[in-house]
FILOMAR-163862 format. One record per residue (C-alpha): residue number from 1; residue in three letters; x, y, z. Coordinates in nm, 2 decimals. Last residue first. Layout:
N
[NUM, "ALA", [X, Y, Z]] ...
***
This chain:
321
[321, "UNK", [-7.86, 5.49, -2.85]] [320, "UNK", [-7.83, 5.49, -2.48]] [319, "UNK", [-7.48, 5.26, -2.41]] [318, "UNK", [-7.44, 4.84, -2.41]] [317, "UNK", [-7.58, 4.61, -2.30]] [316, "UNK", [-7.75, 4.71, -1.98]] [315, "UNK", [-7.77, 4.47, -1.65]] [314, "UNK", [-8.11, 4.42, -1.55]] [313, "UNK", [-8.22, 4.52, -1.19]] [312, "UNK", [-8.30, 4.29, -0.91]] [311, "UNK", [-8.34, 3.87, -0.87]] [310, "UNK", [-8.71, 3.81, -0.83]] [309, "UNK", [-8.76, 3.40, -0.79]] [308, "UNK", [-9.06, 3.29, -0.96]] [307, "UNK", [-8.84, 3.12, -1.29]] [306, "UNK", [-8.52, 3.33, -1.21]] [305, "UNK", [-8.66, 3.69, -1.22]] [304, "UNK", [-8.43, 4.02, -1.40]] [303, "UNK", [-8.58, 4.34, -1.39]] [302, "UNK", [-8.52, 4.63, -1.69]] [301, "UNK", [-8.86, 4.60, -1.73]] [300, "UNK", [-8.84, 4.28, -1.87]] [299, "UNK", [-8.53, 3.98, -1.82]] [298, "UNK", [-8.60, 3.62, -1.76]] [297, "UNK", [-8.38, 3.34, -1.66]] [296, "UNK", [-8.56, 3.02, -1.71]] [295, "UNK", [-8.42, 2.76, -1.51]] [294, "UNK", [-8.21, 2.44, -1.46]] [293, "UNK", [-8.06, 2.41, -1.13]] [292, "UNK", [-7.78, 2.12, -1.07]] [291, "UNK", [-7.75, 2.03, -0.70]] [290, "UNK", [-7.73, 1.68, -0.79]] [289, "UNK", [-8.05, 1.59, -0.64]] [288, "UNK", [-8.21, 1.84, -0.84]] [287, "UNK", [-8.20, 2.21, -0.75]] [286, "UNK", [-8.55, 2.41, -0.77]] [285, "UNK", [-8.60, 2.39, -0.37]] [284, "UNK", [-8.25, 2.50, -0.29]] [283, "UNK", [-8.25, 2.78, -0.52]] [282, "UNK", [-8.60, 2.89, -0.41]] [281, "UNK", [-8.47, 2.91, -0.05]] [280, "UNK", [-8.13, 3.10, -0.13]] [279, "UNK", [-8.32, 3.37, -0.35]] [278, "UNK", [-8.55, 3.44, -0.06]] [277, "UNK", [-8.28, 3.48, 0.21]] [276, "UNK", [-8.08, 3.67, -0.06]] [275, "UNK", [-8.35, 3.92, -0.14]] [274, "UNK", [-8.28, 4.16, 0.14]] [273, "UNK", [-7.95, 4.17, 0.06]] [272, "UNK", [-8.06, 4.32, -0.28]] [271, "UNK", [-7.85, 4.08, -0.53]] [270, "UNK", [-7.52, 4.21, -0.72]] [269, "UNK", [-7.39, 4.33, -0.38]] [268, "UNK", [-7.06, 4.17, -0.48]] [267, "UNK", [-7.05, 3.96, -0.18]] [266, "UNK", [-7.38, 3.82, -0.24]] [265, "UNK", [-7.32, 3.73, -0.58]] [264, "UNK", [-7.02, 3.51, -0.47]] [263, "UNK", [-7.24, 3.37, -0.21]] [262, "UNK", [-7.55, 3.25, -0.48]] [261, "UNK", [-7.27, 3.11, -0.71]] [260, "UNK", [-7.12, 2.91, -0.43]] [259, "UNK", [-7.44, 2.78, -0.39]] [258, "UNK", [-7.57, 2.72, -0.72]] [257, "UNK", [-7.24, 2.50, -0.77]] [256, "UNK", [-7.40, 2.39, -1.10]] [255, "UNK", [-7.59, 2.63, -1.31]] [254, "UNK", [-7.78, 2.55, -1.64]] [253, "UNK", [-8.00, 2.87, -1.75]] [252, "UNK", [-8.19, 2.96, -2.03]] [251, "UNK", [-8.23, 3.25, -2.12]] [250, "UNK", [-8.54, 3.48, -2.16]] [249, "UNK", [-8.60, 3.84, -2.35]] [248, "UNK", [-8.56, 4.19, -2.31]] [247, "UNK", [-8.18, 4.39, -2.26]] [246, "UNK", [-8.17, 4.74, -2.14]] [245, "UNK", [-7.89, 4.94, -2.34]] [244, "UNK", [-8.15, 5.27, -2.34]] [243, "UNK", [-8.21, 5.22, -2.74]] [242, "UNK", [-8.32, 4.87, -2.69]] [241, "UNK", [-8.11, 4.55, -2.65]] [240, "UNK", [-8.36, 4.25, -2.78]] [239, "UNK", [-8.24, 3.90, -2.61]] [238, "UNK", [-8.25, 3.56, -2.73]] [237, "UNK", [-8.14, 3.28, -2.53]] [236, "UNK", [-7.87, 3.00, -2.38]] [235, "UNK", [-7.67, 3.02, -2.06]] [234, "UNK", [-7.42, 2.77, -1.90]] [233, "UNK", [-7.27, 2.80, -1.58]] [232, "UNK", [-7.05, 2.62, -1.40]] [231, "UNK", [-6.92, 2.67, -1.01]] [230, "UNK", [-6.73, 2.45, -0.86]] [229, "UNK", [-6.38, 2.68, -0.93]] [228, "UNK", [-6.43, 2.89, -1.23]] [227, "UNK", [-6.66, 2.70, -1.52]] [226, "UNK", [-6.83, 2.95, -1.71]] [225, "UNK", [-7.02, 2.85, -2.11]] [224, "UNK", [-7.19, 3.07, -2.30]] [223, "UNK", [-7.40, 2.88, -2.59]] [222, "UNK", [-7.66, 2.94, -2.86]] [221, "UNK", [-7.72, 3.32, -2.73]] [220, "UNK", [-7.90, 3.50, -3.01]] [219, "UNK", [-7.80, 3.87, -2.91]] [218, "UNK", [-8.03, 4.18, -3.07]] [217, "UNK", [-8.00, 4.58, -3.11]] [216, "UNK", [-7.59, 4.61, -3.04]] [215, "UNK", [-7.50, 4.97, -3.15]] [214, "UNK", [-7.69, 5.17, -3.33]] [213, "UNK", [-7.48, 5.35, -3.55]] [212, "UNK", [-7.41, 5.08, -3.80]] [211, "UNK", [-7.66, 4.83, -3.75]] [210, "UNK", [-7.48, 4.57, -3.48]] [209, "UNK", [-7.65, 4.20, -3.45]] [208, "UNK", [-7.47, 3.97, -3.25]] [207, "UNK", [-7.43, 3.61, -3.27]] [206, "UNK", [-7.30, 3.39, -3.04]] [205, "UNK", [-7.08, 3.13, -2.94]] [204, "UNK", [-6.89, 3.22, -2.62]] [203, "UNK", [-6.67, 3.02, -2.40]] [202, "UNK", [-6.50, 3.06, -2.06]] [201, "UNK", [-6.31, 2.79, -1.89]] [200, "UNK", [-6.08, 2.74, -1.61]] [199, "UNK", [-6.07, 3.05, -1.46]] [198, "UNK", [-5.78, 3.02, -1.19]] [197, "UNK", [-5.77, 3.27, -0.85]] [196, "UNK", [-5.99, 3.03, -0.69]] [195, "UNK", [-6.37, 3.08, -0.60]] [194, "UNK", [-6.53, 3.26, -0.29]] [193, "UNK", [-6.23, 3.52, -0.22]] [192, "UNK", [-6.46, 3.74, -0.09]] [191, "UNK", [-6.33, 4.03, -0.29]] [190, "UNK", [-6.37, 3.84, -0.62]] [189, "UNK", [-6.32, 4.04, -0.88]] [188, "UNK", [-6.11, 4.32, -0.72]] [187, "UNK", [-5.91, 4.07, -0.52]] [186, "UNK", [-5.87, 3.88, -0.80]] [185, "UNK", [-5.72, 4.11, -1.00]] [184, "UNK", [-5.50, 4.20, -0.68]] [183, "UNK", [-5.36, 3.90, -0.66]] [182, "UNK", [-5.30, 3.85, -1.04]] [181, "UNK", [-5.53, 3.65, -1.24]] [180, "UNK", [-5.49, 3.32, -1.40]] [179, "UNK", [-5.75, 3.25, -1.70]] [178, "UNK", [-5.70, 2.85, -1.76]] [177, "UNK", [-5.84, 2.87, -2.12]] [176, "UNK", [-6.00, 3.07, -2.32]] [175, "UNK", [-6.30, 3.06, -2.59]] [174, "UNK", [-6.45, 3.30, -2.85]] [173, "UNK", [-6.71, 3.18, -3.13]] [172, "UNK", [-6.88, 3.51, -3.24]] [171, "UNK", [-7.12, 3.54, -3.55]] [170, "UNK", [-7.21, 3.88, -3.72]] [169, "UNK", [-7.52, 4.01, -3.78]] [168, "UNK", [-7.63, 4.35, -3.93]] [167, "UNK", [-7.75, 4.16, -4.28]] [166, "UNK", [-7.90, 3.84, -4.06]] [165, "UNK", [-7.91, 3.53, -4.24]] [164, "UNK", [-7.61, 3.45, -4.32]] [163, "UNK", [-7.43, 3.64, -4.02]] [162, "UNK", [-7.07, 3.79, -4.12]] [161, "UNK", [-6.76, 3.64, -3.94]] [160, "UNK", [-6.59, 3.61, -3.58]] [159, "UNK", [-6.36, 3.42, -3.47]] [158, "UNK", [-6.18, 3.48, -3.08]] [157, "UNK", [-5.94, 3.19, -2.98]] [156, "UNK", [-5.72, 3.21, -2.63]] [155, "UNK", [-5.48, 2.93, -2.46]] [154, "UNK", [-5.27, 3.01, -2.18]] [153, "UNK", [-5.40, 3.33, -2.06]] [152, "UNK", [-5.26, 3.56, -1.78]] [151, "UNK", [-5.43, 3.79, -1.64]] [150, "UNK", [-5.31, 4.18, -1.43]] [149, "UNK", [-5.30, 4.38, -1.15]] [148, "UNK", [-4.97, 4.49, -0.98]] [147, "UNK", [-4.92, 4.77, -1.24]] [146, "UNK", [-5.10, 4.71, -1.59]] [145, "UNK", [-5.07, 4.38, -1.68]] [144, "UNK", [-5.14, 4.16, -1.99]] [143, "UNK", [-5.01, 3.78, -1.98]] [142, "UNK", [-5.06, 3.60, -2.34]] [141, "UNK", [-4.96, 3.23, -2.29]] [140, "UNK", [-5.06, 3.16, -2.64]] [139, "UNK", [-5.32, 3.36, -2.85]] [138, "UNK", [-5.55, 3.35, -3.18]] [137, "UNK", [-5.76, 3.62, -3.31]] [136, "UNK", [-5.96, 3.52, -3.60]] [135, "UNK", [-6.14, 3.74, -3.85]] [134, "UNK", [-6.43, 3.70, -4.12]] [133, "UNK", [-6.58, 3.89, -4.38]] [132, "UNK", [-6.45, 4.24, -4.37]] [131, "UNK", [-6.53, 4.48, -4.66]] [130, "UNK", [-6.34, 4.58, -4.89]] [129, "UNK", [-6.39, 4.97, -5.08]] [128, "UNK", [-6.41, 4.86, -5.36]] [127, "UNK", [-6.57, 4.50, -5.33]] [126, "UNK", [-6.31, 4.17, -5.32]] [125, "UNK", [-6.42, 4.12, -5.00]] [124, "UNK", [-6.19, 4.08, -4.66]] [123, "UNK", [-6.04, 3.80, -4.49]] [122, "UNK", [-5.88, 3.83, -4.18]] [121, "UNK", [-5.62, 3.68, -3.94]] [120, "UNK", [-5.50, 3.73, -3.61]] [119, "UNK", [-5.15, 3.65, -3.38]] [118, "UNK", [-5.03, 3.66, -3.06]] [117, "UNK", [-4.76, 3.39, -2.98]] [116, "UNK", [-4.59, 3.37, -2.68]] [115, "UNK", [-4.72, 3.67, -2.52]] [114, "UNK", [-4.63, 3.98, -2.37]] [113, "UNK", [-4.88, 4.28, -2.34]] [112, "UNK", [-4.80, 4.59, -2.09]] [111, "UNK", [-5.03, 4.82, -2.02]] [110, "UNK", [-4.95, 5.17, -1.87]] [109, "UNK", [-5.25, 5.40, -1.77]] [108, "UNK", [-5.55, 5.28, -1.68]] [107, "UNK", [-5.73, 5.53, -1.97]] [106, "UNK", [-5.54, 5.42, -2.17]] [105, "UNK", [-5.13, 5.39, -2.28]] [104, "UNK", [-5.07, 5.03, -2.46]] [103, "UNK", [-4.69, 4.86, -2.43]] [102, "UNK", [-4.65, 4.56, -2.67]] [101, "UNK", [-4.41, 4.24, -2.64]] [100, "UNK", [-4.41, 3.96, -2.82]] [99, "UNK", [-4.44, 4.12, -3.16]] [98, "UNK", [-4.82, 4.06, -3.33]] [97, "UNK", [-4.86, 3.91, -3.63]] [96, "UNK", [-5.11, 3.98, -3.89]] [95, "UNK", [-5.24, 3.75, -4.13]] [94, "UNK", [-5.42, 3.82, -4.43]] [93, "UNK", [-5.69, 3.68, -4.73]] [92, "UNK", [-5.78, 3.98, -4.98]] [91, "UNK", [-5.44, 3.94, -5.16]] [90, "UNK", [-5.50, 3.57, -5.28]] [89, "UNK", [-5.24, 3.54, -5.58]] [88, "UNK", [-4.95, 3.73, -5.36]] [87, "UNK", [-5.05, 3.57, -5.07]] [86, "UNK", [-5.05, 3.78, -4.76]] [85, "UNK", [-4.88, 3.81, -4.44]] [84, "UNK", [-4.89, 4.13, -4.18]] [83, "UNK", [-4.57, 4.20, -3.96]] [82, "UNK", [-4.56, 4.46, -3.67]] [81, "UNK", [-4.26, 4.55, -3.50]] [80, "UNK", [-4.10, 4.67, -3.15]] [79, "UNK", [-4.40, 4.77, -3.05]] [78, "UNK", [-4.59, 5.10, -2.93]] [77, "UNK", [-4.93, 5.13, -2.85]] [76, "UNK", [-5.15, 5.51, -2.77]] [75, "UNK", [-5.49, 5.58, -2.64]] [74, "UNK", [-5.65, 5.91, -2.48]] [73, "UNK", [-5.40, 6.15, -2.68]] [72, "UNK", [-5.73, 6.29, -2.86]] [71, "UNK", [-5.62, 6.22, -3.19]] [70, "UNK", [-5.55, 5.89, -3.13]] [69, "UNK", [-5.13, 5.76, -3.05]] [68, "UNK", [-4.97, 5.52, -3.27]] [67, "UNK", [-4.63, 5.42, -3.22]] [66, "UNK", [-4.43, 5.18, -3.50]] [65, "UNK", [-4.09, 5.01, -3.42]] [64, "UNK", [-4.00, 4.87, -3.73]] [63, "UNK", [-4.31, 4.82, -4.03]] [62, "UNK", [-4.32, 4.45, -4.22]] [61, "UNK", [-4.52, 4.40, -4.51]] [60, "UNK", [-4.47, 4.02, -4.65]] [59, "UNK", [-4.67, 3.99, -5.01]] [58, "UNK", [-4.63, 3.67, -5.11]] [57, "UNK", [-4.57, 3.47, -5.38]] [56, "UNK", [-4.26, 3.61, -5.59]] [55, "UNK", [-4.08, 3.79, -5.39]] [54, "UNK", [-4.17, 3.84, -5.05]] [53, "UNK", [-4.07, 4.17, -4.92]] [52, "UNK", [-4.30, 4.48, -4.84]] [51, "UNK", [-4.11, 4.76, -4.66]] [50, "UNK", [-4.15, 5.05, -4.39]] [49, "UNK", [-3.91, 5.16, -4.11]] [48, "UNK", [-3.87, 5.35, -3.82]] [47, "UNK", [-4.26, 5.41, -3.77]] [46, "UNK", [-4.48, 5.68, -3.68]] [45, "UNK", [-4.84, 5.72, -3.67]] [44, "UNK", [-5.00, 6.05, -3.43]] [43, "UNK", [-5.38, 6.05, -3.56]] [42, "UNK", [-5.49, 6.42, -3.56]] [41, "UNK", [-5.79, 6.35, -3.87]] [40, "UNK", [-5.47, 6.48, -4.16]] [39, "UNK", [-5.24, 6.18, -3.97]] [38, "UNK", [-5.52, 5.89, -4.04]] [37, "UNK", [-5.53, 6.03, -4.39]] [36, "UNK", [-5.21, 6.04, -4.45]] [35, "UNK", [-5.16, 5.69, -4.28]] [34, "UNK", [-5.40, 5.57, -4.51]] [33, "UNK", [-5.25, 5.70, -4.82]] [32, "UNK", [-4.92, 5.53, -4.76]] [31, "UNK", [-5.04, 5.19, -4.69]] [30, "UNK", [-5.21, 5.28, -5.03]] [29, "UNK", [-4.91, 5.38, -5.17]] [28, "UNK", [-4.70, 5.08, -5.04]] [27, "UNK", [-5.01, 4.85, -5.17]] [26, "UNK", [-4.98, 4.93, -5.48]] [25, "UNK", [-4.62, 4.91, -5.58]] [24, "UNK", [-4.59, 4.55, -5.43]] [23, "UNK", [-4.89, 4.46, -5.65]] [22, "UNK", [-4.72, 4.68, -5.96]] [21, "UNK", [-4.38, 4.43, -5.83]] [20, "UNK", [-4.59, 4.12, -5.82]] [19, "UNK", [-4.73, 4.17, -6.16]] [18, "UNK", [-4.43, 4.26, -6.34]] [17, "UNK", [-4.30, 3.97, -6.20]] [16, "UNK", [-4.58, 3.70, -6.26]] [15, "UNK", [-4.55, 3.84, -6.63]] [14, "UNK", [-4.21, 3.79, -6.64]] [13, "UNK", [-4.20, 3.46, -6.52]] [12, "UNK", [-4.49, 3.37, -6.73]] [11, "UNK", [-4.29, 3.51, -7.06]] [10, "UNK", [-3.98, 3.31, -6.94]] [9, "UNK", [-4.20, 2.97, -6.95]] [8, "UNK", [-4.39, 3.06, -7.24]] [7, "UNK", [-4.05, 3.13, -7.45]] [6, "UNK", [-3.91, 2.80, -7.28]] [5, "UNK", [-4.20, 2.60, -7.41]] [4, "UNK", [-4.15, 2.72, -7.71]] [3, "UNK", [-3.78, 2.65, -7.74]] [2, "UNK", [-3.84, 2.25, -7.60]] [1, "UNK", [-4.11, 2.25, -7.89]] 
***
């Protein structure tokens, strides 16, 4: 019996093996293929050094100092490393991590990304080719900067997975956490210095509806959530994006610090200045007692209107289509 079970036991092991080391095998060639591929459309990959460890569970990629630049030279990064995490028994479920420091060339030139921990994970379908299902991006005291302006952002989660009952839908839950600008960031954003240089809040869950090649066509709002300085914001709706970008539909709107909302609009020129004297009176007359205003914010024609009160043109979501 005892020799038996050792026969299964060292069959198993060898087994497992042979099918850890194929796996291993695999994936190098199809990391392999890609970057062909990515290199035959103008794609600029390099890399010091490629390997897959993690004998006998786990399927550890790890690639030294890689630099990717787009075909058209528009966007590059560079890191010191990039590590991705899978196990070797669930292959479709991964985690990448991100080094601590990262340099990105744009359109603004020079960014720079440090952070104490920056990582994301994914998990993909077990269809040929896979599909994404779900991702999470997940930061700590992430700073990026580019020059003398830049954030910094203690806490950060973005999740997003596939809609249930929408085909082109996904779902979006993203929050952050004590967003701290630079002094020219907030100089740009707020040139009137109305609220502080600190964000304290900002949250998102959503859900978005993307066909592929149109673009965003629909947003169901269930929350998004603003709290910088005395001024919170909440907002809640359905919206239809048509081809020209211009959003249609109603939110609902929960704003506290109405004033200090009201003046930082003003001194962004986001409201006619003609409008403000208006906009100011039917404010004050729809805020309760606590100064809270609860309303329904409206968007058609590509115009926006607060209950009665006419607030300018809609923003657009989003490109012509």
């Amino acid at each position: 019996m005892a020799r038996l079970l050792f026969i299964v036991t060292l069959l198993a092991a060898v087994l497992w093996s042979a099918w850890w080391f194929s796996g291993r095998a695999a994936l190098l060639r199809g990391i392999e293929r890609g970057i062909a591929e990515m290199r035959a459309e103008g794609w600029d990959i390099g890399y010091a050094d490629l390997s897959v460890r993690g004998f006998p569970n786990r399927f550890d990629t790890n690639v030294d100092a890689p630099s990717v630049t787009s075909p058209d030279g528009a966007f590059a990064v560079d890191a010191p490393f990039v590590q991705v995490f899978a196990l070797s028994y669930r292959p479709q479920q991964i985690i990448a991590v991100a080094p601590p420091t990262m340099v990105l060339r744009g359109p603004f030139g020079l960014v720079d990304v440090n952070a104490g921990d920056l990582r994301a994970s994914a998990t993909l379908s077990l269809s040929i080719p896979p599909e994404p299902e779900r991702a999470t991006l997940v930061g700590e005291d992430v700073t990026v900067t580019t020059g003398a302006i830049g954030v910094t952002i203690p806490a950060m989660q973005i999740a997003t997975r596939r809609a249930e009952a929408q085909p082109d839908g996904w779902d979006l839950a993203a929050s952050f956490g004590g967003i701290e600008m630079s002094a020219m960031l907030h100089t740009l954003l707020d040139p009137g210095e109305v609220l502080p240089a600190t964000v304290q809040r900002v949250l998102v869950d959503a859900t978005l509806v993307l066909p592929e090649g149109r673009g965003l066509t629909a947003l169901e709002l269930r929350d998004a959530a603003l709290v910088w300085g005395d001024m919170r914001v909440n907002l809640a709706g359905s919206l239809e994006i048509g081809r020209d970008g211009v959003p249609e539909g109603a939110l609902t709107l929960d704003l506290r610090g109405w004033e200090t909302a009201l003046t930082y609009a003003e001194s962004l020129d986001v409201v006619p200045p003609a409008r403000v004297p208006l906009i100011r009176a039917g404010l004050r007359g729809m805020a309760a007692d606590d100064g809270r205003v609860s309303a329904e914010l409206v968007l058609s024609g590509g115009q926006m209107r607060l209950g009665a009160i006419p607030l300018g043109p809609a923003p657009r979501l989003g490109p012509p289509s």
